[in-house]
C-alpha positions in Angstrom: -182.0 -75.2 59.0 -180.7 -77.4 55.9 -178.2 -75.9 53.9 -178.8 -74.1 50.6 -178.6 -75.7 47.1 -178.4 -74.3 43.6 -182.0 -75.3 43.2 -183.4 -73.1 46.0 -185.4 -70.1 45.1 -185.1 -67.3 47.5 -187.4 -64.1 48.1 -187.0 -61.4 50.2 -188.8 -61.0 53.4 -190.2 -57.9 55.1 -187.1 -57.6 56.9 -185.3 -57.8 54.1 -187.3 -55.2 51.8 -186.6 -52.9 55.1 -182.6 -53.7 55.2 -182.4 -52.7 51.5 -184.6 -49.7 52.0 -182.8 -48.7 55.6 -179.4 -49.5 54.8 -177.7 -50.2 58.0 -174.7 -50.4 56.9 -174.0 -54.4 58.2 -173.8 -55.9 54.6 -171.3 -55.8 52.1 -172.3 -54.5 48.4 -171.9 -58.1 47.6 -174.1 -59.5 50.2 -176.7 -56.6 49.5 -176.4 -57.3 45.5 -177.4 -60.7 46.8 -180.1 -59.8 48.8 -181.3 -57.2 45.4 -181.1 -60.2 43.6 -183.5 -62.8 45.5 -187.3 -62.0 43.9 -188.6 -65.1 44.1 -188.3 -66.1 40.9 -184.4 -67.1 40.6 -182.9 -69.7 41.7 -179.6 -69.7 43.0 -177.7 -71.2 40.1 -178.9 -68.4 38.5 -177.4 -65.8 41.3 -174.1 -68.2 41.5 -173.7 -67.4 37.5 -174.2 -64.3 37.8 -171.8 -63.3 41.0 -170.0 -66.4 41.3 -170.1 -69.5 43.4 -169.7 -67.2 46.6 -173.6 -65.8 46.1 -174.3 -69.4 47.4 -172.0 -68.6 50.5 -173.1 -65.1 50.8 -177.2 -66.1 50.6 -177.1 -68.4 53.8 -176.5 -66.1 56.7 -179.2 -63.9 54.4 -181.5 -67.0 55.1 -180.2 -67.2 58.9 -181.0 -63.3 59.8 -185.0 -63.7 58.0 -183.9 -61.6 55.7 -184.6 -64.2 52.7 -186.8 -67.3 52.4 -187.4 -70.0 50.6 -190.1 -70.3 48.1 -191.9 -73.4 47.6 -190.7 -75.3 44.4 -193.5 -74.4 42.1 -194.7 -71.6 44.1 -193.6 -69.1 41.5 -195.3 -71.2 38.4 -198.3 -71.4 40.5 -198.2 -67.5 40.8 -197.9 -67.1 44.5 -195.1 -64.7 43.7 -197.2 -62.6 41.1 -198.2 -60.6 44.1 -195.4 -59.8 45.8 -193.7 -56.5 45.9 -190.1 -58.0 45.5 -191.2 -59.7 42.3 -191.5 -56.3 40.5 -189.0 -56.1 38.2 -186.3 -53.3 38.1 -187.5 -51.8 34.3 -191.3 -52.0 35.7 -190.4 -49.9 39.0 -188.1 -47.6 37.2 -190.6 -46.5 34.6 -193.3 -46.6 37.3 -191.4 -44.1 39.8 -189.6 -42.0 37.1 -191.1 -38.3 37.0 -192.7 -37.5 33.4 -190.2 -35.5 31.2 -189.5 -32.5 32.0 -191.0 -29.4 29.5 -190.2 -26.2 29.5 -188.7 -23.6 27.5 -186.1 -22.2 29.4 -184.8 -26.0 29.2 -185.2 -26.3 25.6 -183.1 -22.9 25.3 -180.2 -24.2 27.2 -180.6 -27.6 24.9 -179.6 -25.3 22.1 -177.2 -23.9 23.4 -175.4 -27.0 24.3 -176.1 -28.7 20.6 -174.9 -25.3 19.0 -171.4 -25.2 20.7 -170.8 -28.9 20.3 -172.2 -29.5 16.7 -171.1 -26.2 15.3 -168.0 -25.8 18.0 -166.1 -22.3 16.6 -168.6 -21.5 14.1 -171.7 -21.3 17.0 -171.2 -17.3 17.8 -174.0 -16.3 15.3 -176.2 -18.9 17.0 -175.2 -18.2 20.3 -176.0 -14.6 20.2 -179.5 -15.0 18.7 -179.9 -17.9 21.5 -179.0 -15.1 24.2 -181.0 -12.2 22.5 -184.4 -14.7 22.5 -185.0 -14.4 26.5 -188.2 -13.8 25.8 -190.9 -16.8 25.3 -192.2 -15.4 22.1 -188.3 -14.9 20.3 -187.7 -18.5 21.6 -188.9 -20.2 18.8 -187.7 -18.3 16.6 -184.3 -18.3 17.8 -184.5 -22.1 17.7 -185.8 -22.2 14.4 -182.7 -20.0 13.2 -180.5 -22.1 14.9 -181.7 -25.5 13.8 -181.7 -24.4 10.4 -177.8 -23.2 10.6 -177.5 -26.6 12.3 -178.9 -28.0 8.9 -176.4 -26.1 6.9 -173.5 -26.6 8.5 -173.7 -30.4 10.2 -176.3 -31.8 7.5 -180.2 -32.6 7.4 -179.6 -35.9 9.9 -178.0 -34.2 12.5 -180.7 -31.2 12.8 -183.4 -33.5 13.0 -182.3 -35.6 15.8 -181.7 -32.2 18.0 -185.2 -31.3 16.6 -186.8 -34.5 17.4 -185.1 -33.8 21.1 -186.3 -30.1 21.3 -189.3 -31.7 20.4 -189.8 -33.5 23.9 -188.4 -30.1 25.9 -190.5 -28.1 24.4 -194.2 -26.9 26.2 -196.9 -29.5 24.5 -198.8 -26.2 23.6 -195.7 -25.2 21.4 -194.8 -28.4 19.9 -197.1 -28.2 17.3 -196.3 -24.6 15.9 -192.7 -25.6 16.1 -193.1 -28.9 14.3 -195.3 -26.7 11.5 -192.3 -23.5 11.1 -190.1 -26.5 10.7 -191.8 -28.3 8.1 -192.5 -24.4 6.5 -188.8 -24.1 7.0 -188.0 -27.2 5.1 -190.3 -26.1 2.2 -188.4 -23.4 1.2 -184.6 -24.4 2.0 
């Protein structure tokens, strides 16, 4: 087996997809970060400028154990690697695996509570209490209204419609809407 060079391009190999998934503990982090790192489409140089020199050190026994292999030169142009599941990138599989956002009212409640004690710190009692007197769904939005508009008052127009835009990805779809309208009604006569 011929020694590796700054121009190789390494993938991972089934083995390898089932070390990084298994874990068994008989890699460093660097060597792992290494292992992470070979898709296919880098080639070393690219790995030694990241890490260092040492990723060229720490890819061979990676090579030796068929946990990597070498791709073709041209293979990944060609598109031979377009297929593969290591050539996924890390954005694509994080937005791929990541639940949908979660809704719900109880979580837009506790939102509130936490904007209202840090944007309005000793002056958030008022809010507070009409936060803790809405635990029902129907005096929710409400509440929120009363305490986005003191938010308004107190910390200025910007700051209450960022936490609005916010509540506006906690609340239910279904109430999104008639929130969005009481604010804009809201707005109309402040």
């Amino acid at each position: 087996m011929r020694e590796l060079t700054k121009t190789d391009v390494l993938r991972k190999t089934v083995a390898g997809r089932n070390e990084l998934q298994q874990r068994s503990q008989t890699m460093g982090g660097r060597q792992r970060h290494i292992l992470i790192l070979c898709d296919g489409r880098r080639e070393l140089s690219e790995l030694c400028a990241l890490m260092g020199d040492e990723a060229l050190q720490l890819a061979q026994p990676l090579l030796a154990a068929g946990l990597v292999e070498r791709v073709r030169h041209g293979a990944a142009a060609d598109g031979d690697q377009a297929q593969a599941p290591s050539a996924v990138s890390a954005a694509e599989l994080a937005q791929a695996v990541a639940p949908p956002p979660r809704r719900s009212i109880a979580l837009s409640r506790m939102y509130m509570f936490d904007m209202v004690e840090r944007i309005l710190g000793a002056q958030s009692g008022p809010a507070r209490a009409r936060l803790r007197g809405a635990d029902q769904p129907e005096s929710l939005l409400p509440a929120l209204l009363d305490c986005l508009g003191l938010i308004a008052e107190l910390a200025g127009q910007a700051q209450a419609d960022k936490v609005r835009r916010q509540l506006c990805t906690m609340l239910p779809e279904e109430w999104v809407r008639d929130f969005e309208r009481e604010v804009s009604e809201l707005l109309v006569t402040n």
